[in-house]
Legacy VTK file of the C-alpha trace (Angstrom):
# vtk DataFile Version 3.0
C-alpha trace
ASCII
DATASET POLYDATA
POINTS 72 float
-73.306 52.747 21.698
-75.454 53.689 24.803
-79.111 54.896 24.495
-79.478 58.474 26.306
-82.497 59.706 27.722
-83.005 63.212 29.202
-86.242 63.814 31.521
-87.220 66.465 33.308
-88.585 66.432 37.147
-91.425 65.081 35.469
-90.136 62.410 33.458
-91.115 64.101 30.104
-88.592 63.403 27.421
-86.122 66.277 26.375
-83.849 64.387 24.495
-82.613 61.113 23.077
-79.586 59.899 21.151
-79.885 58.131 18.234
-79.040 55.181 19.563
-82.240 55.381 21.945
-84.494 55.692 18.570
-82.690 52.701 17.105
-82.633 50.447 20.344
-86.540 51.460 20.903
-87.692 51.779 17.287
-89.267 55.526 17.351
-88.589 58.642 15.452
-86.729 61.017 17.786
-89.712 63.271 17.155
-92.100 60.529 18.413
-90.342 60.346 22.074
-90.147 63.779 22.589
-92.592 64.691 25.305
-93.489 61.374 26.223
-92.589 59.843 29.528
-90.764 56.442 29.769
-93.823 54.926 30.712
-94.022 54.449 26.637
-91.503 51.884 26.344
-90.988 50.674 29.745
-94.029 48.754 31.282
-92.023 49.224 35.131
-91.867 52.580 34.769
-95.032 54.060 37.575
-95.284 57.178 39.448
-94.269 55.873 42.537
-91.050 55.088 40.686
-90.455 58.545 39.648
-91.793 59.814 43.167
-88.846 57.704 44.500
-86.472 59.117 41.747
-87.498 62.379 42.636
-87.035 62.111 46.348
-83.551 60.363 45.847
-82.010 63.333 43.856
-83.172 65.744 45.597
-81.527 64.380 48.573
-78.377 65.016 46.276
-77.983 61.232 46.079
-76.184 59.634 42.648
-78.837 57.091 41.384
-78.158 54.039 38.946
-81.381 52.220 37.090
-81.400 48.967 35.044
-84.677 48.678 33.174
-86.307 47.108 30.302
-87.485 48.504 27.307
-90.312 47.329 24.895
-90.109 48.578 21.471
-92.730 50.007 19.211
-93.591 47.029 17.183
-94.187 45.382 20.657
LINES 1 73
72 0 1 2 3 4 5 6 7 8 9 10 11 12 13 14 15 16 17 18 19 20 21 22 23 24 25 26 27 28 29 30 31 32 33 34 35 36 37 38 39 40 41 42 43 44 45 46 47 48 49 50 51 52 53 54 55 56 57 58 59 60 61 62 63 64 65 66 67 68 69 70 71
């Protein structure tokens, strides 16, 4: 029942569940690629300079965030 979201170090999209198409309203071929910055308006780069730092420090990391879906 979770939406999954795989990024790599640059916060490109490598995968999603299904459940992340349905919660967020886009084909699966649609979010491929993108970054989250395409459905969540808090996503920045200083965020993912911060995400970036924190794992590579080999530290566990836990987000909340809100989503906007494609019809707005």
């Amino acid at each position: 029942t979770d939406a999954f979201f795989l990024l790599d170090e640059q916060a490109r999209l490598l995968d999603v569940n299904i459940q992340a198409c349905a919660i967020l309203g886009y084909a699966r071929d649609e979010l491929l690629g993108q970054t989250p910055a395409l459905f969540d308006p808090d996503f920045t780069p200083a965020l993912l300079t911060d995400l970036n730092r924190t794992l590579g420090a080999g530290e566990a990391i836990s987000l909340e965030s809100r989503h906007r879906r494609k019809d707005g």
